[in-house]
VEXKOL-114822 format. One record per residue: x, y, z of N, C-alpha, C in turn; residue in one letter. Coordinates in steps of 0.2 Angstrom, whole numbers, always signed. Atoms other than C-alpha are relative to their C-alpha. Example, Ala and Ser with C-alpha at 12.3 -4.5 7.8 and 13.67 -1.06 7.14 Angstrom:
REM residues 2
<<+4,-6,+0>,<+62,-22,+39>,<+4,+6,+0>,A>,
<<-4,-6,-1>,<+68,-5,+36>,<-4,+5,+3>,S>,
//
This chain:
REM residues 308
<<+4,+6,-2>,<-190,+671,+782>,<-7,+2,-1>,X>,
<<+7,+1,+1>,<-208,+666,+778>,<-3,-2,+7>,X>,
<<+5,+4,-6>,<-221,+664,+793>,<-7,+0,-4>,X>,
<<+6,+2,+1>,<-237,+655,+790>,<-2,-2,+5>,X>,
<<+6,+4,-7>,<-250,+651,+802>,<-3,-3,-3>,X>,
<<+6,+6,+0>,<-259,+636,+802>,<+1,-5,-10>,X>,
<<-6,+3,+3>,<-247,+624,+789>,<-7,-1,-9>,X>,
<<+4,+1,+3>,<-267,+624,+778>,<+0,+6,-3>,X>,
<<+2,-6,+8>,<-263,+641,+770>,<+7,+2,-3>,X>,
<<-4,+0,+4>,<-248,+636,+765>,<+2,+0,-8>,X>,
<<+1,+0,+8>,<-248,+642,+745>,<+3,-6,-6>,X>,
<<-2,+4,+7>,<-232,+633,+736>,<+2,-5,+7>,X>,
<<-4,+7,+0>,<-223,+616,+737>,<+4,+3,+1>,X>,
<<-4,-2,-3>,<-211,+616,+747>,<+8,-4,-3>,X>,
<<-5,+7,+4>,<-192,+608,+739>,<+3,+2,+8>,X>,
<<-5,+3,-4>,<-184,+597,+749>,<+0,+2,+8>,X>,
<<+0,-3,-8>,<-190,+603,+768>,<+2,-4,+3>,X>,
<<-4,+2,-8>,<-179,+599,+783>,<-5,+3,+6>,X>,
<<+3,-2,-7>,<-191,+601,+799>,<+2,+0,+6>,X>,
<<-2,+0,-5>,<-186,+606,+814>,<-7,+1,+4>,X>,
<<+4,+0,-6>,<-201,+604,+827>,<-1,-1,+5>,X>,
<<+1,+0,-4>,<-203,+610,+841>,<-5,+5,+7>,X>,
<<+3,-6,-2>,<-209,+622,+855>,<+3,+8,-1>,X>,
<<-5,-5,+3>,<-194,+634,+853>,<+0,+5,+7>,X>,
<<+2,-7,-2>,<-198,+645,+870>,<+7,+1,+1>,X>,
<<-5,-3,-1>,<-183,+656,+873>,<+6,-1,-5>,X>,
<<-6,+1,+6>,<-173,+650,+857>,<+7,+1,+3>,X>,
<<-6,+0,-3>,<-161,+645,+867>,<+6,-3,-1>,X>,
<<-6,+3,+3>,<-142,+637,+862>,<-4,-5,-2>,X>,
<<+5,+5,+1>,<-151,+622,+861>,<-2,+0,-8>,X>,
<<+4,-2,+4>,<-164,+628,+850>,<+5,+1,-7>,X>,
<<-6,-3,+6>,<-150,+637,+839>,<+4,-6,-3>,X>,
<<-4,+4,+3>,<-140,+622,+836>,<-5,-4,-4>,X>,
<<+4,+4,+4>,<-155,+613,+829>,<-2,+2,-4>,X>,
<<+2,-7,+5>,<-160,+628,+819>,<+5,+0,-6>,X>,
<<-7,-1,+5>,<-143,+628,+811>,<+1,-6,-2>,X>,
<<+1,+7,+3>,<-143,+610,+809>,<-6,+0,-6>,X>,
<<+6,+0,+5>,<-160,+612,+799>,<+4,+3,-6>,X>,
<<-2,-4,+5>,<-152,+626,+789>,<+5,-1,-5>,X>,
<<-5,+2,+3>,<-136,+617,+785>,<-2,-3,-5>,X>,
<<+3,+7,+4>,<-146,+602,+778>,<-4,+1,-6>,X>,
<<+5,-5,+5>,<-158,+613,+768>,<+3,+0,-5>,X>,
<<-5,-3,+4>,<-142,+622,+761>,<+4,-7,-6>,X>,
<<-5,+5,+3>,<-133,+606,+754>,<-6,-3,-3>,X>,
<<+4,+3,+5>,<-149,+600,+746>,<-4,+7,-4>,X>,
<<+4,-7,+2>,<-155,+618,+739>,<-9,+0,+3>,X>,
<<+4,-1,+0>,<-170,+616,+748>,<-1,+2,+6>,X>,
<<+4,-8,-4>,<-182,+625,+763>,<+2,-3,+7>,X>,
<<-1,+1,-8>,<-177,+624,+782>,<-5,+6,+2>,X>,
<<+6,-4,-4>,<-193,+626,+792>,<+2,-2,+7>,X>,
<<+2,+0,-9>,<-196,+627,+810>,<-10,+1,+1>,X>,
<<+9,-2,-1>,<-215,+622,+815>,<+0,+0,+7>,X>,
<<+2,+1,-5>,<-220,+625,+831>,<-8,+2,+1>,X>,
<<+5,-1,-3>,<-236,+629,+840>,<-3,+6,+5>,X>,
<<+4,-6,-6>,<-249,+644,+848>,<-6,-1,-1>,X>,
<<-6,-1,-6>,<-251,+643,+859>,<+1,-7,+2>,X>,
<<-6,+3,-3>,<-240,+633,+869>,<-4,-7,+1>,X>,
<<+3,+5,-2>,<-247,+615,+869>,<-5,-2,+7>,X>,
<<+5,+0,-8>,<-251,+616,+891>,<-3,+2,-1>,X>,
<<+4,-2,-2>,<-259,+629,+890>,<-8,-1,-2>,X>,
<<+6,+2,+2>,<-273,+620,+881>,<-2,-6,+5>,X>,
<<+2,+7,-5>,<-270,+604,+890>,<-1,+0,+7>,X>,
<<-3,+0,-6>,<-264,+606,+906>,<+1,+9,+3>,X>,
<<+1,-5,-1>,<-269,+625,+910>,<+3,+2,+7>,X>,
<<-3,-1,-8>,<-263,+626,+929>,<+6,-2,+3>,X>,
<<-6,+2,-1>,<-248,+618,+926>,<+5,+4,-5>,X>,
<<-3,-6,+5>,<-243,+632,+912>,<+4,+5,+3>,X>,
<<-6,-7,-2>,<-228,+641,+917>,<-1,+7,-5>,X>,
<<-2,-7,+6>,<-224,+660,+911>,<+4,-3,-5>,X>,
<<-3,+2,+5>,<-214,+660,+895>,<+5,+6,+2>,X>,
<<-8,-5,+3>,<-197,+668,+889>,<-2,+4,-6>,X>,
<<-3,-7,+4>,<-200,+676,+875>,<-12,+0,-2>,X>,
<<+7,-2,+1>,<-217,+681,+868>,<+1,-2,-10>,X>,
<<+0,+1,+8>,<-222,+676,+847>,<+1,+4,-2>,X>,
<<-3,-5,+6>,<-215,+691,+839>,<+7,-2,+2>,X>,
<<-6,+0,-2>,<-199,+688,+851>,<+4,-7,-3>,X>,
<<-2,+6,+2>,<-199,+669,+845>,<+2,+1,-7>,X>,
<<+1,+0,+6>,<-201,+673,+828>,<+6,+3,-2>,X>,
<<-7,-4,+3>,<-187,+688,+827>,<+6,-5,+2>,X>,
<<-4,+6,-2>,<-176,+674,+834>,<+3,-4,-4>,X>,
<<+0,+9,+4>,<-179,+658,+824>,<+4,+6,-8>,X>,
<<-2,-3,+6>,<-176,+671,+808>,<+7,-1,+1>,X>,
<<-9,-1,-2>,<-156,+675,+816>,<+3,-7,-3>,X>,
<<-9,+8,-2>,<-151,+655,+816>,<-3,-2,-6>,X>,
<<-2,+5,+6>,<-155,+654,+796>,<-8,-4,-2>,X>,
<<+5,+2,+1>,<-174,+649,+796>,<-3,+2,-5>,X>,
<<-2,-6,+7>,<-180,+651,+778>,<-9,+0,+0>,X>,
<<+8,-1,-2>,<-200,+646,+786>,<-2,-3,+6>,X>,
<<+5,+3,-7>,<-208,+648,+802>,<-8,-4,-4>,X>,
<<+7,+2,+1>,<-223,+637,+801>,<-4,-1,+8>,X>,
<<+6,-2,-7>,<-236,+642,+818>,<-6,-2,-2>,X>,
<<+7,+3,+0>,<-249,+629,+820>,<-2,+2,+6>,X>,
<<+3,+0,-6>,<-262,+634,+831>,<-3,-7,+5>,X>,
<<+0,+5,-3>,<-266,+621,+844>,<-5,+0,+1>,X>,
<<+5,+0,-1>,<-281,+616,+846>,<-4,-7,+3>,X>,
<<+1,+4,-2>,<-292,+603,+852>,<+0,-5,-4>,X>,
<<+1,+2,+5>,<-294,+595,+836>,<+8,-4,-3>,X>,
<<-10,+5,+0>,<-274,+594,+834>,<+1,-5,+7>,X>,
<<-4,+3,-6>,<-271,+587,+852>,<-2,-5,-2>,X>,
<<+0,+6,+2>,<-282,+574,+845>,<+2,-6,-7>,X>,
<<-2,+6,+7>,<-274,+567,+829>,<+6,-5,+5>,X>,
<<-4,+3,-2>,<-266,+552,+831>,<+8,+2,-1>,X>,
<<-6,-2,+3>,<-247,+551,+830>,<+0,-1,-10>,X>,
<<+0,+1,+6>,<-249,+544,+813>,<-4,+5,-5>,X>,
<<+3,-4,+2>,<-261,+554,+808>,<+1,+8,-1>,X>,
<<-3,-7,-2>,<-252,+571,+815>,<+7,-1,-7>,X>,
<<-4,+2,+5>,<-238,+564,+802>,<-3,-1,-7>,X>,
<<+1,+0,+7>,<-247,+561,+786>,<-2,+6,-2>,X>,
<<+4,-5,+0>,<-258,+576,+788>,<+4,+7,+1>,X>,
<<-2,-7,-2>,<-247,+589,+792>,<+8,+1,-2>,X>,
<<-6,-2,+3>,<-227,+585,+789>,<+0,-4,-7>,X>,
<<+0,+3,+7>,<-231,+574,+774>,<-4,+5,-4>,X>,
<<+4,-4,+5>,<-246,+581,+764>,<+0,+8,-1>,X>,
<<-1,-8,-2>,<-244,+600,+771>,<+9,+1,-5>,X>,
<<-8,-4,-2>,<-224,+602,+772>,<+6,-3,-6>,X>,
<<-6,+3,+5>,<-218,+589,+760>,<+7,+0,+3>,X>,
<<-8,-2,-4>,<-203,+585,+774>,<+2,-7,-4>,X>,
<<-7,+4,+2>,<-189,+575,+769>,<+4,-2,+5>,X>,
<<-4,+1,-6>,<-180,+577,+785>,<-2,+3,+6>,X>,
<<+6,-4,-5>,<-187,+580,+801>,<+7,-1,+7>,X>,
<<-3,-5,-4>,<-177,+587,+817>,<-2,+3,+7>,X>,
<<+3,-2,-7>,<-180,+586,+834>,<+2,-2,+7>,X>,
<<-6,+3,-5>,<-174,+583,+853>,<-1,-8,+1>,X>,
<<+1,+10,-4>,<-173,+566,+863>,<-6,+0,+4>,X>,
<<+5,-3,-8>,<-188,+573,+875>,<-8,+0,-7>,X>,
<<+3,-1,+6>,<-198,+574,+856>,<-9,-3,+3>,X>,
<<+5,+8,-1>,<-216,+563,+860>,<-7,+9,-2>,X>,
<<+6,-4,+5>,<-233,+571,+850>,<-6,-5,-3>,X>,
<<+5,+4,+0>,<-249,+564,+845>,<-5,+0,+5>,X>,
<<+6,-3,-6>,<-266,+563,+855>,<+4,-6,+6>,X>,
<<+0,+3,-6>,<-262,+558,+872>,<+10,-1,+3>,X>,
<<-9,+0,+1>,<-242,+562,+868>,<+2,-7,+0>,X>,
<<-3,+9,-2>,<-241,+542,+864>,<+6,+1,-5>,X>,
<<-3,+2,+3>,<-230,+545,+850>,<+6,+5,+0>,X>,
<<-8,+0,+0>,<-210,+548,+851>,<+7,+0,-5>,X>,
<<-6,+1,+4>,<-193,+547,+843>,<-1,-3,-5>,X>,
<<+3,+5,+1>,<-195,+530,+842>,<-5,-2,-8>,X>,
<<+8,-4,+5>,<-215,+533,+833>,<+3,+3,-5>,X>,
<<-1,-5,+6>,<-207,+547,+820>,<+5,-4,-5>,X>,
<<-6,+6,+5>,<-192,+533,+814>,<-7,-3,-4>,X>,
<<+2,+3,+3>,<-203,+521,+811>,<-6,+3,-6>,X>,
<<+5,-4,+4>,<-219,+533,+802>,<+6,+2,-5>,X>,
<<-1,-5,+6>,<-204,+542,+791>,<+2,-7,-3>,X>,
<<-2,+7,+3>,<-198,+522,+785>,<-7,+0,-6>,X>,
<<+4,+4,+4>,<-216,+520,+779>,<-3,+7,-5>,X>,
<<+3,-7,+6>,<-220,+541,+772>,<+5,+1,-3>,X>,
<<-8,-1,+4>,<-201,+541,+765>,<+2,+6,+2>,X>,
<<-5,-6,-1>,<-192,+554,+775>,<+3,-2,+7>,X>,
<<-7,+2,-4>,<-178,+552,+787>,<-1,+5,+7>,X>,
<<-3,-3,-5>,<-175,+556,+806>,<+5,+3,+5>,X>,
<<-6,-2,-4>,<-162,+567,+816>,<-1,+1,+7>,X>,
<<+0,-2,-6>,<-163,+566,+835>,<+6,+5,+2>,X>,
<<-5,-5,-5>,<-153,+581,+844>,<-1,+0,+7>,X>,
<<-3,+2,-9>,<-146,+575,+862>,<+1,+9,+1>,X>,
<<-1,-5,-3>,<-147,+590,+873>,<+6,+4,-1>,X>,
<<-6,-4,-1>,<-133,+605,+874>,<+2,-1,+7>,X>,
<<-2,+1,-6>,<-124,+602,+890>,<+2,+7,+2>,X>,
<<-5,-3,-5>,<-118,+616,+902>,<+0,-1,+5>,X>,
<<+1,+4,-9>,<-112,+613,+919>,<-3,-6,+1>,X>,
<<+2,+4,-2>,<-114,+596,+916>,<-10,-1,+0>,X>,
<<+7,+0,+0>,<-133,+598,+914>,<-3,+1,-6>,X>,
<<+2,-2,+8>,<-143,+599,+898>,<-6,+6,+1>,X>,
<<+3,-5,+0>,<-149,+615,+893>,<-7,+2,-3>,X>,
<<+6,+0,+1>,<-168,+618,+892>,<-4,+6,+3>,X>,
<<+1,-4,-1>,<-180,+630,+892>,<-4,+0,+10>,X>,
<<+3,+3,-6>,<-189,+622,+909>,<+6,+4,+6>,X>,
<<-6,-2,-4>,<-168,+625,+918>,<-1,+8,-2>,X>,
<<-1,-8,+2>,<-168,+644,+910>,<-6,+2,+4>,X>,
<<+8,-3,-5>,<-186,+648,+919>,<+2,-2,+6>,X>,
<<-4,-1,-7>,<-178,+643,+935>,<+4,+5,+2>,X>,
<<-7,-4,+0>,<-163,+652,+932>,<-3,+8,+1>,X>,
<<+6,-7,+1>,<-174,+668,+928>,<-2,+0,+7>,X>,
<<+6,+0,-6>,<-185,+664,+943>,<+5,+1,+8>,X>,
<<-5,-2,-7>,<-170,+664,+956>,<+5,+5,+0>,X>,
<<-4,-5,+2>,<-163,+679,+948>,<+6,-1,-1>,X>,
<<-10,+2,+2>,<-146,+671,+940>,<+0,+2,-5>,X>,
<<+0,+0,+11>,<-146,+679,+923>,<+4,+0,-1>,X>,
<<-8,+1,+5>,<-129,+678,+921>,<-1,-7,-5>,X>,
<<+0,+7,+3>,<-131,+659,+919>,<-6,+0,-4>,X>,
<<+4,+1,+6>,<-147,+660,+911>,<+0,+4,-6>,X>,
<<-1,-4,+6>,<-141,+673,+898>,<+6,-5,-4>,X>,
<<-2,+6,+3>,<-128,+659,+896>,<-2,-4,-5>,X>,
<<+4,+5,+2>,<-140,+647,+891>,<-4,+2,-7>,X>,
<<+3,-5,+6>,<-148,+659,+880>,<+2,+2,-4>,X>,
<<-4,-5,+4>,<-134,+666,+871>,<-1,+7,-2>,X>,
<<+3,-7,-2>,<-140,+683,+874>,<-3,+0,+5>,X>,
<<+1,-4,-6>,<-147,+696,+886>,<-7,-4,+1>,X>,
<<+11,+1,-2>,<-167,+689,+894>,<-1,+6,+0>,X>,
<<+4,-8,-1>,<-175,+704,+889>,<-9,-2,+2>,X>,
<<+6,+0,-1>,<-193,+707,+893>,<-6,+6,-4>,X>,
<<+1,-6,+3>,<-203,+720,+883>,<-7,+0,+2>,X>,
<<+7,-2,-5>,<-220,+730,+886>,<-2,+8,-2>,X>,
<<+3,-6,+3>,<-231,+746,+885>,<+3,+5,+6>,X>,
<<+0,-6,-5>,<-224,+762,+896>,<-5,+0,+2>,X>,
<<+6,+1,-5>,<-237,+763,+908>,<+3,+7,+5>,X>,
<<-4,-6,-3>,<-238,+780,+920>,<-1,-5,+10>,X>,
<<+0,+2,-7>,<-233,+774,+938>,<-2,+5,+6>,X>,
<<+2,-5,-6>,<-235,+784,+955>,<+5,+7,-2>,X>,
<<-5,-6,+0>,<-222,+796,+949>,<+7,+1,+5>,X>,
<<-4,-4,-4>,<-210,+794,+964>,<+8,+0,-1>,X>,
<<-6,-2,+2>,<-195,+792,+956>,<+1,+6,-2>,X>,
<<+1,-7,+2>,<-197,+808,+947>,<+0,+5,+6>,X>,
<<-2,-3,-5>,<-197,+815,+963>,<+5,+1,+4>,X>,
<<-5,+0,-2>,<-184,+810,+970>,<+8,-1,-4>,X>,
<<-7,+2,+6>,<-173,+810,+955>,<+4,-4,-6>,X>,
<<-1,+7,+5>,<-173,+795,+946>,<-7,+0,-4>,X>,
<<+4,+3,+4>,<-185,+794,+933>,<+0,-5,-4>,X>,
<<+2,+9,+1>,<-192,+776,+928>,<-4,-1,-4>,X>,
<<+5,+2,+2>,<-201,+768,+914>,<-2,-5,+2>,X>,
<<+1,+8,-4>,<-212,+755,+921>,<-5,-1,-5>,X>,
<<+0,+5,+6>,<-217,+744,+908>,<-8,-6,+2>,X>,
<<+2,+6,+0>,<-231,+730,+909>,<+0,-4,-3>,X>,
<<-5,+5,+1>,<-226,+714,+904>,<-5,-6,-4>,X>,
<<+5,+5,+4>,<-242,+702,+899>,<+2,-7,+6>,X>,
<<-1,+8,-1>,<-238,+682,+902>,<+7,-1,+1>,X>,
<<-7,+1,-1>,<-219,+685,+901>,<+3,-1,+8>,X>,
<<-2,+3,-8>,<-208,+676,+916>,<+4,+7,+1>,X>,
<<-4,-8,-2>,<-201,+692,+928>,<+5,-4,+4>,X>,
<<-5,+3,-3>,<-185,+689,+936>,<-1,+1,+7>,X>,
<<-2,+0,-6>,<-181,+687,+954>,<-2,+8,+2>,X>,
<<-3,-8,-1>,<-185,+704,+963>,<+6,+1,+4>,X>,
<<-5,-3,+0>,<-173,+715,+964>,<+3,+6,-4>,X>,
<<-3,-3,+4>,<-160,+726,+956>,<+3,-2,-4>,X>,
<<-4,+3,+6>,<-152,+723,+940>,<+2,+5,-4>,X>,
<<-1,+0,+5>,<-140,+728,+928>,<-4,+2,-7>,X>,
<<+3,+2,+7>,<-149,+731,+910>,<+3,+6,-5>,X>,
<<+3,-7,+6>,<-152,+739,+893>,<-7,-1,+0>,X>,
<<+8,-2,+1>,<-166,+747,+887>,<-2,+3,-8>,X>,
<<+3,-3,+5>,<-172,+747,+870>,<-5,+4,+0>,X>,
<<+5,-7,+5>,<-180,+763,+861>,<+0,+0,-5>,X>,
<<+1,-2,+6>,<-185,+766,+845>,<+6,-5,-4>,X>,
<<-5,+2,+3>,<-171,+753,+839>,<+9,+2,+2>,X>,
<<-6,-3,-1>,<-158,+761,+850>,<+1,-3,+6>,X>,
<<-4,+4,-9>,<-146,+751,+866>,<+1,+7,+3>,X>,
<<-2,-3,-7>,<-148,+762,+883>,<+2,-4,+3>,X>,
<<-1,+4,-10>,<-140,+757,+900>,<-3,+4,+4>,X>,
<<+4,-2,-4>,<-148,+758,+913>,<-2,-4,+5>,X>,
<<+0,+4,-7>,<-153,+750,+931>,<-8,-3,+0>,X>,
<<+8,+2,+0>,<-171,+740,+933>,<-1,-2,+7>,X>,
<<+4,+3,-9>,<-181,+736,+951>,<-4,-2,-4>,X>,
<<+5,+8,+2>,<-190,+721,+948>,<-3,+0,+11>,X>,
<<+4,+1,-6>,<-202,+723,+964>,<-6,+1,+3>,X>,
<<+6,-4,-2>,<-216,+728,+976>,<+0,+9,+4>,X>,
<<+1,-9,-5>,<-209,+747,+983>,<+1,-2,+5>,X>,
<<+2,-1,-6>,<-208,+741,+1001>,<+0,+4,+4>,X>,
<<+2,-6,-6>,<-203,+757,+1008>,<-4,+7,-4>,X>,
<<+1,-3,+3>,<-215,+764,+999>,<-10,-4,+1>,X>,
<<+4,+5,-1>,<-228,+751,+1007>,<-5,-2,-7>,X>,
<<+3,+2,+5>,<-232,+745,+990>,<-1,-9,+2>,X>,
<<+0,+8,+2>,<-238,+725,+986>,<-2,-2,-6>,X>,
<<+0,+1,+8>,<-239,+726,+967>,<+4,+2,-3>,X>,
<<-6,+2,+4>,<-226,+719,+957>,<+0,+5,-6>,X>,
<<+1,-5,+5>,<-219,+732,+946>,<+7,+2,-3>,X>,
<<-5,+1,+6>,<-205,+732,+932>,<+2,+8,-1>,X>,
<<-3,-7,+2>,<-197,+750,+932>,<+8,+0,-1>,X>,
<<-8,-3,+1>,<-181,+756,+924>,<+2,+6,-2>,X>,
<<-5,-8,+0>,<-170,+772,+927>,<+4,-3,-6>,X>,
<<-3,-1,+9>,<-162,+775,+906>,<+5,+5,+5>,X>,
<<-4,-7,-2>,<-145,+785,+911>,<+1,+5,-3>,X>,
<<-1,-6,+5>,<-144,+801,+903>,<-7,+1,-3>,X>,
<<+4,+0,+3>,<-160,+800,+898>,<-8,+3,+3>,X>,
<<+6,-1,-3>,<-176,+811,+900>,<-7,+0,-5>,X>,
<<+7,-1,+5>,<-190,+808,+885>,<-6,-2,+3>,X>,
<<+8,+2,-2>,<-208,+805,+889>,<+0,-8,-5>,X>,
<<+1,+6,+5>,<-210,+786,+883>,<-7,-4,+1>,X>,
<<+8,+4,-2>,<-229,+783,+890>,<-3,-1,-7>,X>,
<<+3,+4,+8>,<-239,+771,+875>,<+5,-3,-1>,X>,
<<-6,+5,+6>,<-220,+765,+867>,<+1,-5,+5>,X>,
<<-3,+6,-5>,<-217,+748,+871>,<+10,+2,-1>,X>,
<<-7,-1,+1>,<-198,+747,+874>,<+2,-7,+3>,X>,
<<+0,+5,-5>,<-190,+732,+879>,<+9,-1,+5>,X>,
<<-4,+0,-6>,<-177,+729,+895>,<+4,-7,-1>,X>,
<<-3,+7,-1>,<-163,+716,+895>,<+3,+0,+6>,X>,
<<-1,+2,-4>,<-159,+709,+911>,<+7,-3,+1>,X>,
<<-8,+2,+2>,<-139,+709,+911>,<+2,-3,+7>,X>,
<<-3,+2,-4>,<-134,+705,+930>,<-4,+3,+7>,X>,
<<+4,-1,-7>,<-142,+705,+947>,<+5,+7,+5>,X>,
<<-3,-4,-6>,<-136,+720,+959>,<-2,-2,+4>,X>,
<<-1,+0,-7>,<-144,+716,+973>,<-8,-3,+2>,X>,
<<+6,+1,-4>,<-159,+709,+982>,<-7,+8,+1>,X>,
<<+5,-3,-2>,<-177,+719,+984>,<+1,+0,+8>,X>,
<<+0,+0,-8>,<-178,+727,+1004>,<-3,+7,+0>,X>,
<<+2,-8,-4>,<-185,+743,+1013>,<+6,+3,+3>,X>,
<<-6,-3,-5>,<-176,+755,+1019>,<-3,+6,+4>,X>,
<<+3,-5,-5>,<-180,+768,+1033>,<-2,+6,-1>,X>,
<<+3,-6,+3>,<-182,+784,+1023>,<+0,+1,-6>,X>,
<<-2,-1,+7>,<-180,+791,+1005>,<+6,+0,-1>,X>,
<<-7,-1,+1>,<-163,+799,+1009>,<+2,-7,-1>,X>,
<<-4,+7,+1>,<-158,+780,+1011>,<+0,-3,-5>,X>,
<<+2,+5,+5>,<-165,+774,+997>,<+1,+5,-6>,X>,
<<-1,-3,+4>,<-160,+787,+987>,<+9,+1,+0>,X>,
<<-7,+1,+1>,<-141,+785,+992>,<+1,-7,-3>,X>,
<<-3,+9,+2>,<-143,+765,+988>,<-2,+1,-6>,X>,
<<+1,+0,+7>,<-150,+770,+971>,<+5,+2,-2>,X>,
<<-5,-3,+2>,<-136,+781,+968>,<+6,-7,-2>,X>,
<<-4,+6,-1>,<-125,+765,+971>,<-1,-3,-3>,X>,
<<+5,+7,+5>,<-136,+753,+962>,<+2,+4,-8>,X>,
<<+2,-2,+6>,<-133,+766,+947>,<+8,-1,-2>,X>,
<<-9,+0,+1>,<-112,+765,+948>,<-1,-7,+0>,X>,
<<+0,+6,-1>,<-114,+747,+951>,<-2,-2,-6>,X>,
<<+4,+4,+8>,<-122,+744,+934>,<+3,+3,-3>,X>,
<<-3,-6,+4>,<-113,+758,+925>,<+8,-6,-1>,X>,
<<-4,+5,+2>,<-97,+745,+928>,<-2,-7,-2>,X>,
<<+3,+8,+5>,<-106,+728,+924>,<+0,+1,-7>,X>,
<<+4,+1,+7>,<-113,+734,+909>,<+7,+3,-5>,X>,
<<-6,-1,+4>,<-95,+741,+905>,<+4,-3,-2>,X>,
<<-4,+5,+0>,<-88,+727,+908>,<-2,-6,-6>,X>,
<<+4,+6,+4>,<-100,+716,+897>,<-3,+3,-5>,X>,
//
């Protein structure tokens, strides 16, 4: 797959583009079925199935305070979009300058004279242009008059609900990963630079990478189920998603015990998937406590992660 930033250093003509635009966070079912729809349509005309979206994230320009964490982070979207068949990321940067093209204007200027679309691919929630006045609706009638065709994609349903990345950040946020690894089609990983913490796993026996995380959304605290990417290699292994209570900590902090595993990983990013909740974040009265509940927490996961 080709990524281009910013759709003006795009070199060749594009045959036959299929656009699929969107935001893409979490490239989630969703997401995937649109992907594949783009790439199908490409296939059968020999031409390019793109995916355009935006960085950053439209809010965060407009509406700053109402920007949620995200899912995946833009390498994570990108290694993604490639999986479901993409044969060009186009990453426009968002700017003030874009928020203000009209809708027509954001269509001639960018999926006409840029991308050279032909068929364009998007949800039913779609609406773009300065002031987001332009919709579905808006992109019918503009591809009548610039000659290219529309495909609306009605939600994926699960549980009777339509699957979206908005439902998956709650999911994450009230620590369901099961269901929202559902929605995802894979594990919610999280990835990050080793960082050295207070040590006191190491002391007690568990030694932890604890990770930094940036902008990415953290799950529920607690214990969880996980792997742990290294070097290209799947570890199991148990994560605390917390503040350390009995440890009178109040800063949130991302550690995961690797079973079998003793290498020094401080500097290497690694990243952590978030396979199944054990158990609530709590203090407990002494070490010994908290060092037999680890013990538990660690067989507890040892059969999740065997099971799945």
């Amino acid at each position: 797959m080709k990524v281009v930033r910013g759709v003006e250093n795009l070199s060749e003509s594009l045959e036959y583009a299929v656009v699929a635009i969107g935001n893409f966070d979490g490239v989630h079912i969703g997401h995937q079925s649109v992907f594949s729809q783009a790439a199908r349509l490409a296939r059968e005309k020999n031409g390019t199935a793109v995916a355009f979206t935006f960085d950053p994230h439209p809010i965060k320009l407009l509406d700053p305070e109402r920007s949620p964490r995200f899912l995946t982070k833009l390498s994570a979207k990108t290694a993604k979009i490639e999986e479901c068949g993409i044969d060009l990321l186009a990453i426009e940067p968002f700017t003030w300058k874009l928020a203000d093209l009209t809708a027509e204007a954001f269509v001639e200027t960018i999926l006409v004279d840029k991308l050279k679309t032909r068929i364009v691919i998007v949800g039913s929630g779609f609406s773009f242009g300065q002031g987001r006045k332009g919709n579905v609706q808006t992109l019918e009638t503009l591809g009548k008059k610039f000659g290219f065709s529309v495909e609306m994609i009605n939600p994926i349903q699960f549980g009777g609900k339509p699957v979206s990345s908005t439902r998956i950040r709650g999911l994450v946020e009230e620590g369901d990963l099961e269901n929202a690894n559902r929605l995802l089609g894979r594990t919610y990983c999280i990835s990050g630079i080793v960082v050295k913490g207070k040590q006191r796993g190491n002391k007690i026996g568990f030694p932890t990478a604890n990770i930094e995380t940036g902008d990415l959304l953290t799950p529920a605290c607690g214990v969880y189920a996980c792997t742990v990417q290294v070097d290209g290699e799947i570890l199991n292994g148990v994560v605390n998603v917390g503040n350390n209570p009995t440890f009178n900590r109040n800063q949130l902090v991302i550690e995961a015990h690797i079973f079998d595993f003793n290498k020094q990983l401080y500097g290497q990013e690694i990243e952590i998937g978030f396979v199944r909740r054990i158990r609530s974040e709590k203090a407990f009265p002494n070490v010994d406590a908290l060092t037999s509940q680890i013990q538990k927490d660690i067989q507890t996961a040892k059969t999740i992660l065997a099971e799945t």
